[in-house]
DRENKOLLUM-298749 format. One record per residue (C-alpha): x, y, z; residue in one letter. Coordinates in Angstrom, 2 decimals. Example, Ala and Ser with C-alpha at 12.3 -4.5 7.8 and 13.67 -1.06 7.14 Angstrom:
BEGIN
<rec east="12.30" north="-4.50" up="7.80" residuo="A"/>
<rec east="13.67" north="-1.06" up="7.14" residuo="S"/>
# end
This chain:
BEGIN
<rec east="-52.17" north="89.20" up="-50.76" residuo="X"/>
<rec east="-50.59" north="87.69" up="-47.47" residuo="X"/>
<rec east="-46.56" north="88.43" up="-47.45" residuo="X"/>
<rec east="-45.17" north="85.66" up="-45.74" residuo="X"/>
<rec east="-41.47" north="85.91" up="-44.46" residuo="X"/>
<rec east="-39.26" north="83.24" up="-42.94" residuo="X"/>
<rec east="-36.89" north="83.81" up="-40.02" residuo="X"/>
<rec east="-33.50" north="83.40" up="-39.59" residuo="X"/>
<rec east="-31.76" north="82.46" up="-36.50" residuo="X"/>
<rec east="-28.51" north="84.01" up="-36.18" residuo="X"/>
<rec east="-26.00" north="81.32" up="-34.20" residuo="X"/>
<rec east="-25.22" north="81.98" up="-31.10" residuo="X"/>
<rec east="-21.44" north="83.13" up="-31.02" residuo="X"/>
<rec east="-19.27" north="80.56" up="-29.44" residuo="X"/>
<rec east="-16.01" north="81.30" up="-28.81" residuo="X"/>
<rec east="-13.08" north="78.93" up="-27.57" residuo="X"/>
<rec east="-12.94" north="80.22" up="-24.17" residuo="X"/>
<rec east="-17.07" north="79.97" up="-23.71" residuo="X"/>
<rec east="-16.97" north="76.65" up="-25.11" residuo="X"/>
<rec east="-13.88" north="75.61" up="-22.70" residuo="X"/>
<rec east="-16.18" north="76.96" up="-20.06" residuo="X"/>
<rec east="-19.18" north="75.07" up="-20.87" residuo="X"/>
<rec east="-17.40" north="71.60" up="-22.18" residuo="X"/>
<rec east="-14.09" north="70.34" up="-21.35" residuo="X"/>
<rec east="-14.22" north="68.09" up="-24.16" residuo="X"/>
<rec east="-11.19" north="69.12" up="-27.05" residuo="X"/>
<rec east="-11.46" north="68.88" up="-31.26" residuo="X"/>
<rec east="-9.21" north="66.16" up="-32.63" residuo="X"/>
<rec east="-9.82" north="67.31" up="-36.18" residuo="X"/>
<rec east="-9.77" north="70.62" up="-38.03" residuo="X"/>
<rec east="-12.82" north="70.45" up="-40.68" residuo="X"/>
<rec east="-13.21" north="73.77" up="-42.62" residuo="X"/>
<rec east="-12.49" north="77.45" up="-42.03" residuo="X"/>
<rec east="-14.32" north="80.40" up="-42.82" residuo="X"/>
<rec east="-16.79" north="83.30" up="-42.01" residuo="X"/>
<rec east="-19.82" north="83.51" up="-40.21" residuo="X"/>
<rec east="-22.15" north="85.74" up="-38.62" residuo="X"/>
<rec east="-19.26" north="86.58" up="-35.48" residuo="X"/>
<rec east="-16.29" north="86.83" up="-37.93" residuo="X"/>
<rec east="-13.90" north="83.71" up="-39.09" residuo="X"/>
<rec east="-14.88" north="80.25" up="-37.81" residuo="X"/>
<rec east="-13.39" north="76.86" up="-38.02" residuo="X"/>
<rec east="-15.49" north="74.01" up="-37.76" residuo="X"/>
<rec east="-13.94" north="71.45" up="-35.75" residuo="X"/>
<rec east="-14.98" north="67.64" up="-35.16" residuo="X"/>
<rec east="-14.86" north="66.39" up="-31.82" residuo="X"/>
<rec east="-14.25" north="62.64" up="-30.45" residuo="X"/>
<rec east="-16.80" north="60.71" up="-30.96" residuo="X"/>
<rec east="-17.66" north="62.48" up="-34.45" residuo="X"/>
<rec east="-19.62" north="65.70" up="-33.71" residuo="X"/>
<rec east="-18.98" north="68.83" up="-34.80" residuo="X"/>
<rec east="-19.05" north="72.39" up="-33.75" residuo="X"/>
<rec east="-18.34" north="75.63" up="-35.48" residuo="X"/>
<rec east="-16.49" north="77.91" up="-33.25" residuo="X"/>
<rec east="-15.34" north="81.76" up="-33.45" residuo="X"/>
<rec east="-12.30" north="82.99" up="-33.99" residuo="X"/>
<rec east="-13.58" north="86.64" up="-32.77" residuo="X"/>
<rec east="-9.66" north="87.83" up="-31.86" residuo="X"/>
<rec east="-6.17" north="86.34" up="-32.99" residuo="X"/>
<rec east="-5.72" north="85.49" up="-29.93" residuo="X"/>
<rec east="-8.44" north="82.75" up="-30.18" residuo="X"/>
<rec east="-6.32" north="80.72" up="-32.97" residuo="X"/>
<rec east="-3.92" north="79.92" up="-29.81" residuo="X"/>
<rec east="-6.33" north="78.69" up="-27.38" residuo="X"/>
<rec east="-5.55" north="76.18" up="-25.52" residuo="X"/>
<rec east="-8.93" north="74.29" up="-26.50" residuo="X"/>
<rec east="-6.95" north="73.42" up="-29.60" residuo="X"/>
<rec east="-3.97" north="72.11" up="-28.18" residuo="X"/>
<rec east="-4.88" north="68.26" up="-29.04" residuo="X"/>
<rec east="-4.85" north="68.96" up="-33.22" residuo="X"/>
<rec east="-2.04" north="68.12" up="-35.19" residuo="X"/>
<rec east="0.41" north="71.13" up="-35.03" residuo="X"/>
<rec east="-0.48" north="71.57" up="-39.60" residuo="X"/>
<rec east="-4.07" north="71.99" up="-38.13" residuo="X"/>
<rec east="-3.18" north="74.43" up="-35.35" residuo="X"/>
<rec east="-0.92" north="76.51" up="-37.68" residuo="X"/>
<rec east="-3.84" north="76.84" up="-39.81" residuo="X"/>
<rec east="-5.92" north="78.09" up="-37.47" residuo="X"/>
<rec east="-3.20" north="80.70" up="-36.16" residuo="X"/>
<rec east="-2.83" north="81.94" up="-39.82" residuo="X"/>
<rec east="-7.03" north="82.16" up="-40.53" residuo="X"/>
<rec east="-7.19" north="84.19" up="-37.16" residuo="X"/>
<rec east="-5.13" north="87.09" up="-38.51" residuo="X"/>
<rec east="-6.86" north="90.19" up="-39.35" residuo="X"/>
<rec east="-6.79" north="91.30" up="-42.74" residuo="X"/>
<rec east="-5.20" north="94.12" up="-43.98" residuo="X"/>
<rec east="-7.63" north="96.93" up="-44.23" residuo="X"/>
<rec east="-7.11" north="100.61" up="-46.19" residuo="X"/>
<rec east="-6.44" north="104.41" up="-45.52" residuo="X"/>
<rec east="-7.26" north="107.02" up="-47.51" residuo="X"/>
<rec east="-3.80" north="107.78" up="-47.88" residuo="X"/>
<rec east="-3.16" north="104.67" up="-49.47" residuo="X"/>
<rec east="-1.54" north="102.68" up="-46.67" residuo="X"/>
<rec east="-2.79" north="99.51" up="-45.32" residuo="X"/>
<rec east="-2.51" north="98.41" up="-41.78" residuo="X"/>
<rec east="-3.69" north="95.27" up="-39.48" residuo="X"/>
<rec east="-3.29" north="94.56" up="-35.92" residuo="X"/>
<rec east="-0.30" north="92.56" up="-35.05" residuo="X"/>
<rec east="-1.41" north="91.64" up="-32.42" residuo="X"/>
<rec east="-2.46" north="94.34" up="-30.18" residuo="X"/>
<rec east="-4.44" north="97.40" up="-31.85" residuo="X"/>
<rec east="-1.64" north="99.60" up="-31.25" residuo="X"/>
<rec east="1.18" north="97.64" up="-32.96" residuo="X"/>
<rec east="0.37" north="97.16" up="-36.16" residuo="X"/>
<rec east="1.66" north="96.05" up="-39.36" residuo="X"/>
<rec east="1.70" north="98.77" up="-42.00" residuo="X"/>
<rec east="2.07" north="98.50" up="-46.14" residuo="X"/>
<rec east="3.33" north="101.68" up="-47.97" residuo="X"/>
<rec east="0.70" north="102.99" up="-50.31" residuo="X"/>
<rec east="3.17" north="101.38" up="-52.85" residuo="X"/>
<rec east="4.96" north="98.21" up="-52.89" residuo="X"/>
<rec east="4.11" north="94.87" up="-50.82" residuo="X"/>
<rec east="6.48" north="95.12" up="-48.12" residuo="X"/>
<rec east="5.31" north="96.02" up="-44.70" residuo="X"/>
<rec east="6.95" north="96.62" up="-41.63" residuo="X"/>
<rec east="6.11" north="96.75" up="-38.20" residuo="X"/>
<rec east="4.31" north="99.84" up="-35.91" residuo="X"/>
<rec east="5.27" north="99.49" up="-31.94" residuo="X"/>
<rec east="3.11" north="102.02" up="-30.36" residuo="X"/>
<rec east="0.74" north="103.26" up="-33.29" residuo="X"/>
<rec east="-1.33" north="105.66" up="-31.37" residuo="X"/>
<rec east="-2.76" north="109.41" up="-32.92" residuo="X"/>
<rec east="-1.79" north="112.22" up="-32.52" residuo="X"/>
<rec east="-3.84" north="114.29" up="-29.85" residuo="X"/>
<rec east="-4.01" north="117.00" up="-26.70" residuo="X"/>
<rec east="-2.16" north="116.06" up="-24.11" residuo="X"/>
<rec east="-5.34" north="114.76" up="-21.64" residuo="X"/>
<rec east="-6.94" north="113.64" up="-24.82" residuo="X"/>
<rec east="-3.99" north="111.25" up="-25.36" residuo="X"/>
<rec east="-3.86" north="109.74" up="-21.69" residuo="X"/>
<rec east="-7.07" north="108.28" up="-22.27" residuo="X"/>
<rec east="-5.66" north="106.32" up="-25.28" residuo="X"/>
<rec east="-2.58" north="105.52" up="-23.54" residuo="X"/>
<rec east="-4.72" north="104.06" up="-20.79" residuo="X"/>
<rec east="-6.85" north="102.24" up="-23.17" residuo="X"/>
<rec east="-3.64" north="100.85" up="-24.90" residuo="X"/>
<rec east="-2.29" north="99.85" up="-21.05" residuo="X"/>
<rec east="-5.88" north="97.49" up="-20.47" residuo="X"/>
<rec east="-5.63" north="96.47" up="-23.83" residuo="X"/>
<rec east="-1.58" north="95.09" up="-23.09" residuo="X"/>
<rec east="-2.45" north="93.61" up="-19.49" residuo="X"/>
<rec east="-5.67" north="91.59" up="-20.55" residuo="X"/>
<rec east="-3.92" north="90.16" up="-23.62" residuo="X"/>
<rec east="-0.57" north="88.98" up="-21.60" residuo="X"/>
<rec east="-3.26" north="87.88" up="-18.43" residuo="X"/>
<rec east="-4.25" north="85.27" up="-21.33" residuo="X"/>
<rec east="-1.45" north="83.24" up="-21.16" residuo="X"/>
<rec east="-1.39" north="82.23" up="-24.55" residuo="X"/>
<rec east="-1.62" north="84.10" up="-27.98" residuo="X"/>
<rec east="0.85" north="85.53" up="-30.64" residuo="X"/>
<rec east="4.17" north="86.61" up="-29.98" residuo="X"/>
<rec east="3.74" north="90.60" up="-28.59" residuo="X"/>
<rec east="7.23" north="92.33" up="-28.96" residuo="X"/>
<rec east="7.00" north="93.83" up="-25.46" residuo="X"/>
<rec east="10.87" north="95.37" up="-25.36" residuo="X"/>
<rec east="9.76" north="97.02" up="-28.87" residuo="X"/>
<rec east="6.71" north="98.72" up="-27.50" residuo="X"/>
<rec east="8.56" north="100.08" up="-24.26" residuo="X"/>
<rec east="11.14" north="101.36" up="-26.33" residuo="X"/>
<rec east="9.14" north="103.18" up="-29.02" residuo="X"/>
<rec east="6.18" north="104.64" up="-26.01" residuo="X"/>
<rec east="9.27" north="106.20" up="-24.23" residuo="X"/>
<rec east="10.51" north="107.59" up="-27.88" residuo="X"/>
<rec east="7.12" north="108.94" up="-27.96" residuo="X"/>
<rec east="7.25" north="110.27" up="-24.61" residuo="X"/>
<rec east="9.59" north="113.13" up="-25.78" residuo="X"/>
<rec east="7.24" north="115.06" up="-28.41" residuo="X"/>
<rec east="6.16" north="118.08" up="-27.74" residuo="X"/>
<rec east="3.96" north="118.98" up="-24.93" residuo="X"/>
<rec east="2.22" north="121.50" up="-26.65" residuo="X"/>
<rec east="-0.14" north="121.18" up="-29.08" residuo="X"/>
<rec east="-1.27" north="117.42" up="-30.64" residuo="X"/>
<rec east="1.47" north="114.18" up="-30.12" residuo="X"/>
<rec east="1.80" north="110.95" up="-28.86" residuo="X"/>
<rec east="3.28" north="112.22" up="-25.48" residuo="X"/>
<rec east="-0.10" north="111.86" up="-23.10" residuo="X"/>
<rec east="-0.62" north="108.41" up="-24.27" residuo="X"/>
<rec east="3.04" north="107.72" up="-24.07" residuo="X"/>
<rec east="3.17" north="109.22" up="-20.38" residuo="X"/>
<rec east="0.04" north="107.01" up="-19.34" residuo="X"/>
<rec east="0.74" north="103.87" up="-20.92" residuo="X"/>
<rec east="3.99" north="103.95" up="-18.96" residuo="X"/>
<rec east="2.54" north="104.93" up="-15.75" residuo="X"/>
<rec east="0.82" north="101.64" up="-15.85" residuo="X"/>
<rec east="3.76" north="99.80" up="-17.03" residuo="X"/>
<rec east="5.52" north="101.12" up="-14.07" residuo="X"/>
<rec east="2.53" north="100.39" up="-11.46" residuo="X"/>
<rec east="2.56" north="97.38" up="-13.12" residuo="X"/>
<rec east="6.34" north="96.29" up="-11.79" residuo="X"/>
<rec east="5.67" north="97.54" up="-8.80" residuo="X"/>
<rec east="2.54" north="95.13" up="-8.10" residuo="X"/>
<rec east="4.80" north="92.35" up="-9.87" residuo="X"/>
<rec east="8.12" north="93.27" up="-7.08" residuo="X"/>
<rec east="5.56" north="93.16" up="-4.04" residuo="X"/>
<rec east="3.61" north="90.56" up="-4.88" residuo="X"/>
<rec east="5.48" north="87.64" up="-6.88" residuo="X"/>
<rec east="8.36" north="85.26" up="-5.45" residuo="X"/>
<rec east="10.47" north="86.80" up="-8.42" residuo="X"/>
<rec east="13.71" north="86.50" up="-6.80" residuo="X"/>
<rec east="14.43" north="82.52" up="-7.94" residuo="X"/>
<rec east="13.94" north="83.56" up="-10.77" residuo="X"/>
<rec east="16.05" north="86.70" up="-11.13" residuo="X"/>
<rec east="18.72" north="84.66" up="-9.30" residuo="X"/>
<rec east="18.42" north="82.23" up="-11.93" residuo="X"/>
<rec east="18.82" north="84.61" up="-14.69" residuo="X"/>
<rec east="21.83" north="86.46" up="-13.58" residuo="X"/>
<rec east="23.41" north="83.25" up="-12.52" residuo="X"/>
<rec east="23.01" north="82.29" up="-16.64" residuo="X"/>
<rec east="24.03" north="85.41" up="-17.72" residuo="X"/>
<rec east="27.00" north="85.06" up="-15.68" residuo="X"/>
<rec east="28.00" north="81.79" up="-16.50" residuo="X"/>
<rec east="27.43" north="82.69" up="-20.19" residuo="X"/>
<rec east="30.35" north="85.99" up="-19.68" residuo="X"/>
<rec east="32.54" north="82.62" up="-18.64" residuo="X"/>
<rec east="32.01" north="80.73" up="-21.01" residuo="X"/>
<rec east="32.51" north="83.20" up="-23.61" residuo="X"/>
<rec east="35.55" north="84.33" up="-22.35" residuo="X"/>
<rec east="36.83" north="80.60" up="-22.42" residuo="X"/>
<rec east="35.81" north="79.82" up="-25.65" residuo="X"/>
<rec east="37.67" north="83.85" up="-26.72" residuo="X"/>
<rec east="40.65" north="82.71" up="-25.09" residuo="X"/>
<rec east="40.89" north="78.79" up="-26.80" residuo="X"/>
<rec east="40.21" north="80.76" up="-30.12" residuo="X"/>
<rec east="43.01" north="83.18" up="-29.48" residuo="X"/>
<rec east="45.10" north="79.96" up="-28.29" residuo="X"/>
<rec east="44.80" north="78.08" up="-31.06" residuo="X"/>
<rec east="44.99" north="81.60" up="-33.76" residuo="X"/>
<rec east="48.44" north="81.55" up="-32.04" residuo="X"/>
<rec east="49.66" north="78.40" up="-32.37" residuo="X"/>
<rec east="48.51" north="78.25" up="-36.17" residuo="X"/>
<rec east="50.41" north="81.67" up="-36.83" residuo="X"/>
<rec east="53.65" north="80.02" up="-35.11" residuo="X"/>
<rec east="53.00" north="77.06" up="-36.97" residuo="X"/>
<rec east="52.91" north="78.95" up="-40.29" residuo="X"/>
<rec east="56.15" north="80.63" up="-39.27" residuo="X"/>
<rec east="57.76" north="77.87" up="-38.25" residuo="X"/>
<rec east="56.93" north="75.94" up="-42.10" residuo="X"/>
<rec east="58.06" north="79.12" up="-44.07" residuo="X"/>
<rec east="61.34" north="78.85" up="-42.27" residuo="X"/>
<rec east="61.66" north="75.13" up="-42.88" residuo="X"/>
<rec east="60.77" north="76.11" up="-46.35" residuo="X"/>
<rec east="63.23" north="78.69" up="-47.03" residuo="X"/>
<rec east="65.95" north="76.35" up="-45.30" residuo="X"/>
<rec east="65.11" north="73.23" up="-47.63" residuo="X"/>
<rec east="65.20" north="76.21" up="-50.92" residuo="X"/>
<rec east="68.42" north="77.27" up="-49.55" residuo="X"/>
<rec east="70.10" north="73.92" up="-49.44" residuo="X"/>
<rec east="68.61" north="72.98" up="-52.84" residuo="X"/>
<rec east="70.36" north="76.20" up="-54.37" residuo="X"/>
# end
């Protein structure tokens, strides 16, 4: 007896950025989603009718800029299939990325609600840890080098990796990755001060910030104004009033 046995060929994974490489042309219709061999897919009709499935391998993919011609229901779809799901712990807990690996959103082992992880990093040795924190650092840069993607609640992160920065030394924390994942943060200013024409911009930010201090303390002292005139305006009718009672009596 002969066996005989058919094969399959696997799809070649096609993200959108190696498709924007390889064809400028852009989808003017959102088709289907779901899974393939890569992960999630969306299969996506292009003008002049033809179609190609392409993978969503990241979250960051749903925001590619390849997309940016669908109708903004089609593109929030996209975003939304592009989420990770929520995957479980032995202790009960549930957890995805949101967005980065290392801020993630977590579900108690009971109840629905979740709530949000800004520097979700073991706890390990001290030189153990700097290798995470250095991982976490790439991971940041190349995700914000994209240009495009899901919110990432930078001021969060800072704050809770410099929280994390004061555990213990000794023994296992978060402090090594803490202390490396800020040493890039801070090379990372310095490359941005030497190198960018930042000072426009600066100039146009403190210029706003200063003009909003003004404006508030116009708009404080027109409030104040007219709290003022009101309360001599209330005064001045209960004396009326008590005049006209007077005369009546």
């Amino acid at each position: 007896m002969t066996a005989n046995t058919t094969a399959h060929t696997v799809r070649s994974c096609c993200t959108p950025a190696q498709h924007a490489q390889a064809d400028k042309s852009k989808p003017v219709a959102l088709l289907a989603l779901g899974t393939g061999p890569h992960g999630k897919t969306a299969l996506l009709e292009f003008a002049g009718g033809w179609q190609r499935t392409i993978d969503l391998a990241t979250q960051f993919d749903g925001w590619h800029p390849l997309f940016a011609d669908l109708p903004q229901e089609d593109r929030q779809r996209l975003r939304d299939h592009a989420v990770p799901a929520f995957v479980s712990h032995p202790d009960g807990t549930q957890s995805r990325p949101d967005p980065l690996s290392f801020v993630r959103q977590v579900r108690p082992a009971h109840g629905k609600s979740s709530e949000c992880t800004y520097f979700d990093v073991p706890a390990q040795g001290y030189v153990e840890g700097t290798a995470t924190g250095y991982r976490c650092a790439a991971e940041l840069l190349e995700a914000l080098a994209l240009g495009y993607g899901p919110h990432i609640p930078l001021t969060h992160v800072l704050a809770s990796a410099a929280q994390a920065m004061q555990d213990d030394f000794h023994g296992t924390s978060r402090r090594g990755a803490a202390v490396a994942f800020l040493e890039v943060v801070g090379q990372a200013l310095h490359f941005f001060a030497s190198r960018a024409t930042h000072q426009p911009w600066l100039a146009d930010k403190v210029e706003g910030a200063e003009q909003y201090v003004q404006y508030t303390a116009e708009r404080q002292a027109t409030e104040r104004a007219g709290f003022i005139e009101r309360m001599k305006a209330g005064k001045a009718a209960k004396r009326q009033m008590r005049k006209t009672t007077g005369s009546a009596a």
